[in-house]
VEXBA-460683 format. One record per residue (C-alpha): x, y, z; residue in three letters; residue number from 1. Coordinates in Angstrom, 2 decimals. Layout:
N
> x  y  z  resn  resi
> X  Y  Z  ALA  NUM .
...
REM end
This chain:
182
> x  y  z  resn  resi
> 0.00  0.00  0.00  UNK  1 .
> 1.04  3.28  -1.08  UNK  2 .
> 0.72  6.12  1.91  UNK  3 .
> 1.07  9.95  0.95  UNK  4 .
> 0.99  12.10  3.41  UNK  5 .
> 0.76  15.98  2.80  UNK  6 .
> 0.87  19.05  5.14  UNK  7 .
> 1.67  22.42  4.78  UNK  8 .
> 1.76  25.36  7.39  UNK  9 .
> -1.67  26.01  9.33  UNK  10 .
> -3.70  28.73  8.42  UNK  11 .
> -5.79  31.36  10.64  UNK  12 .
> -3.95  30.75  13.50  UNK  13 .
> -1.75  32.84  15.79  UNK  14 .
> 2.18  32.20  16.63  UNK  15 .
> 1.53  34.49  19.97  UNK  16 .
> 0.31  31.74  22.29  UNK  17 .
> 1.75  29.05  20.83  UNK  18 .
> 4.35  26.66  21.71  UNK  19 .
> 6.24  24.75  18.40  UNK  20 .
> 9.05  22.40  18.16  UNK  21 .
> 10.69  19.88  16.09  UNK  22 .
> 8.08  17.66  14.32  UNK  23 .
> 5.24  20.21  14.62  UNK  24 .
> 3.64  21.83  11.62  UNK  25 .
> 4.11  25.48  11.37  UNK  26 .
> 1.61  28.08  11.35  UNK  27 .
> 1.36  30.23  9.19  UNK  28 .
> 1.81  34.06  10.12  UNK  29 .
> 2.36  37.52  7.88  UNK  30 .
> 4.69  40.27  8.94  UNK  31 .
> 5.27  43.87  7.62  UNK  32 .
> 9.18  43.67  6.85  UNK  33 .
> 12.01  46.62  7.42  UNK  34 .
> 11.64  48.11  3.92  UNK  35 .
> 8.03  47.81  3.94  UNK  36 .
> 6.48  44.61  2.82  UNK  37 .
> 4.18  42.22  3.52  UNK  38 .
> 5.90  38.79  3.80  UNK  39 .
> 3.38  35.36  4.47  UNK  40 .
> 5.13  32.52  5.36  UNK  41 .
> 2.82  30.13  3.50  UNK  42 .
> 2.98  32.54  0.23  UNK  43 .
> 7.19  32.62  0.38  UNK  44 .
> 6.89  28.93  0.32  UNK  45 .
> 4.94  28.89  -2.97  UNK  46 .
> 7.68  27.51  -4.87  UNK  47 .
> 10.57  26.96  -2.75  UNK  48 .
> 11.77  23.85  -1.30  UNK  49 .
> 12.09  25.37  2.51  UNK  50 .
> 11.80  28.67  4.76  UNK  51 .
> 14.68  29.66  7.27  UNK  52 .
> 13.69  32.01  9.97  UNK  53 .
> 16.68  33.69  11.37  UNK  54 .
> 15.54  35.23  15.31  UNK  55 .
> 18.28  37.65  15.81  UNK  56 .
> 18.84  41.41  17.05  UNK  57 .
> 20.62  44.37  16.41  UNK  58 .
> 23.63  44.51  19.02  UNK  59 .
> 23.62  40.76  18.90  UNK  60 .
> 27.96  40.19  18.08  UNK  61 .
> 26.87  36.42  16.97  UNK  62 .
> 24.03  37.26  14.75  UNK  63 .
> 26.20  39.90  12.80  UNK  64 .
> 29.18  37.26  12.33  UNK  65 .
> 26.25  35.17  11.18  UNK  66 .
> 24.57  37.33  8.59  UNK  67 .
> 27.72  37.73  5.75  UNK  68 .
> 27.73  33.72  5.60  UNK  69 .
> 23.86  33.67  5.67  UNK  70 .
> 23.53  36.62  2.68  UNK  71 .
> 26.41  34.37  0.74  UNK  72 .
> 24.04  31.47  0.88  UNK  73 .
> 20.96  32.88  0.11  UNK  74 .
> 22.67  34.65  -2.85  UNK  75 .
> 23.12  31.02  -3.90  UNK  76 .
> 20.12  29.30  -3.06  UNK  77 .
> 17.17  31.91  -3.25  UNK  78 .
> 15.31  30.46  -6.07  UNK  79 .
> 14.98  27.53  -3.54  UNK  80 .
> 14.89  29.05  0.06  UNK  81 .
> 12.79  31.46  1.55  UNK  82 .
> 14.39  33.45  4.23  UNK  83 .
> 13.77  36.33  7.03  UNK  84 .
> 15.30  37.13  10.04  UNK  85 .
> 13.23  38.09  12.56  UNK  86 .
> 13.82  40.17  15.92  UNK  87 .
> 11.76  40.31  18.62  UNK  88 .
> 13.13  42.75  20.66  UNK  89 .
> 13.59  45.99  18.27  UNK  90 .
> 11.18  47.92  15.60  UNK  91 .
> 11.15  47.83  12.52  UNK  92 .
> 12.78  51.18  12.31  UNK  93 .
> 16.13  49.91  14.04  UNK  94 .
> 15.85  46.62  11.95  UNK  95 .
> 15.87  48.67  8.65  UNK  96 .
> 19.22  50.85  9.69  UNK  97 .
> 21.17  47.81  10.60  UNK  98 .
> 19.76  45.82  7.24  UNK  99 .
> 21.34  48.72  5.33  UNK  100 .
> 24.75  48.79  7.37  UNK  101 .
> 25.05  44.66  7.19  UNK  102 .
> 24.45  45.47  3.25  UNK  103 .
> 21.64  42.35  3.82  UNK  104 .
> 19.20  41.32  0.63  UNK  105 .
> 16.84  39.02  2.29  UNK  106 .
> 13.52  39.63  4.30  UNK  107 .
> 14.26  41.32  7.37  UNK  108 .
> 11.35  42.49  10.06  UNK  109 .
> 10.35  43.09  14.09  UNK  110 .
> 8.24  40.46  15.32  UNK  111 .
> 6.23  40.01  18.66  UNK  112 .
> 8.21  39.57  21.27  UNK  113 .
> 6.39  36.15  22.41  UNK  114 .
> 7.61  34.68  19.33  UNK  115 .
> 10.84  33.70  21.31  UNK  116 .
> 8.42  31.87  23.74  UNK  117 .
> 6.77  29.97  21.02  UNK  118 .
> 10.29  28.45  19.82  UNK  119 .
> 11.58  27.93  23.08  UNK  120 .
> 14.47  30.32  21.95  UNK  121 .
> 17.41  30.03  24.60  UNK  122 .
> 19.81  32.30  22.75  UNK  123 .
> 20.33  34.27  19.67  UNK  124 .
> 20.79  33.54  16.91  UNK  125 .
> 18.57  30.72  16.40  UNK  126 .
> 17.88  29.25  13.34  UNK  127 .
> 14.39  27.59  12.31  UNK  128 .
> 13.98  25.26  9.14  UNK  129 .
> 10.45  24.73  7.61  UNK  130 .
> 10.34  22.40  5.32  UNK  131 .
> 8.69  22.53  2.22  UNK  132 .
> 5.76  20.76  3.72  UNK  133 .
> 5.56  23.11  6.61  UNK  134 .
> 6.96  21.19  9.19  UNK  135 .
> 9.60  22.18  11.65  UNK  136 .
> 12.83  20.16  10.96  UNK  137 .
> 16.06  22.08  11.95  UNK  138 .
> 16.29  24.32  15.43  UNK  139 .
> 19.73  25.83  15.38  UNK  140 .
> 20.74  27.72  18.30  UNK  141 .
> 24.10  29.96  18.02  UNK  142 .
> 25.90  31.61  15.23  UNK  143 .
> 27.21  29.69  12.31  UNK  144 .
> 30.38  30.79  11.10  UNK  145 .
> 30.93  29.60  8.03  UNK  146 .
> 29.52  29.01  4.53  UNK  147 .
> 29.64  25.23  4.75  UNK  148 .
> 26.83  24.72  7.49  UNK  149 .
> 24.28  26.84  5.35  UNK  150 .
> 24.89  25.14  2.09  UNK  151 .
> 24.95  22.00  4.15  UNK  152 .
> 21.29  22.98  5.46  UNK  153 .
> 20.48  24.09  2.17  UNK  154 .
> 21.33  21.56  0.27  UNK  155 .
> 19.86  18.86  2.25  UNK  156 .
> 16.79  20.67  2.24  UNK  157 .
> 16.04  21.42  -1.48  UNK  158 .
> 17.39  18.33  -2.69  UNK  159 .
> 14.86  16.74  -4.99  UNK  160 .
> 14.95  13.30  -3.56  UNK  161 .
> 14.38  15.07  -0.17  UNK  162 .
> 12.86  12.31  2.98  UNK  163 .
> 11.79  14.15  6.07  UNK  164 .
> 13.92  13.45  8.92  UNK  165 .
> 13.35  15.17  12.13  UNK  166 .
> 15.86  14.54  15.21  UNK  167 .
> 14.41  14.18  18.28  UNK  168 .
> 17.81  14.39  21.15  UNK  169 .
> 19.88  12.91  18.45  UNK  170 .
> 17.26  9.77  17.42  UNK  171 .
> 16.54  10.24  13.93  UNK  172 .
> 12.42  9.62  13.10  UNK  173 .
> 12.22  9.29  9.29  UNK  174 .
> 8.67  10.49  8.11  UNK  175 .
> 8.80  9.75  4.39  UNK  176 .
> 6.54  12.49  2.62  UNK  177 .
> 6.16  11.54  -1.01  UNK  178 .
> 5.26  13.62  -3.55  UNK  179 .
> 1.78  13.39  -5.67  UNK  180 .
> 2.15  12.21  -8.81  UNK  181 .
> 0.32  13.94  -11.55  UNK  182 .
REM end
């Protein structure tokens, strides 16, 4: 028997409140970023392969050592990835200054504070990877300092013989999601 399972992130409900984790299905949620914009989670997803949301903050030293290896990787993988870094602690105002002085291309924005709450975040940066069918795979607390790591994330997750795997303390579940055929 042939099993296909599908998800994508939840609509019409609210992050504020809400507690997510590896293995849980994202919901959905729109921001207004730094220059401006509206940005959707479930509408940047519309033809990429997976989402990384970057919680960070201005005067954060290991978020800016972060960003120069994060814009390098987007650069190479935005067709495929949709990206935004997110801070919780500063408006948008702040956010859009230190955009322009990090010379940063991707979506940047302030978020509600009780985001942080809903990922459990214990320090910044921290890294979240949403699949492509909206489920939370990849928590990645600290700074990454190189290329490597991000085009080893990326990679992995826009493959096109991609299997779910979601680590739960270092026990690998594999949820096999295939793909409708037409």
């Amino acid at each position: 028997a042939d099993i296909v399972l599908t998800s994508s992130v939840i609509q019409g409900e609210s992050l504020s409140g809400a507690v997510l984790g590896l293995g849980d299905v994202m919901y959905d949620f729109t921001v207004t970023t730094a220059a401006g914009e509206s940005f959707t989670l479930s509408e940047a997803l519309k033809g990429k392969k997976m989402a990384l949301l970057n919680f960070f903050f201005t005067t954060c030293g290991p978020c800016a050592n972060e960003f120069p290896y994060m814009q390098e990787a987007y650069t190479m993988y935005q067709e495929d990835v949709a990206l935004i870094a997110l801070d919780p602690l500063e408006q948008n105002e702040a956010v859009k200054a230190y955009q322009a002085s990090m010379g940063l291309s991707f979506p940047m924005a302030a978020c509600a504070p009780a985001w942080s709450q809903t990922f459990g975040i214990t320090g910044y940066p921290t890294s979240v990877v949403v699949d492509q069918y909206g489920v939370i795979c990849l928590i990645e607390v600290g700074g990454i300092t190189s290329l490597r790591p991000f085009v080893s994330i990326f990679d992995h997750f826009t493959a096109d013989d991609y299997e779910q795997k979601i680590c739960y303390n270092g026990v690998s579940d594999v949820i096999t999601v295939m793909k409708p055929t037409a």
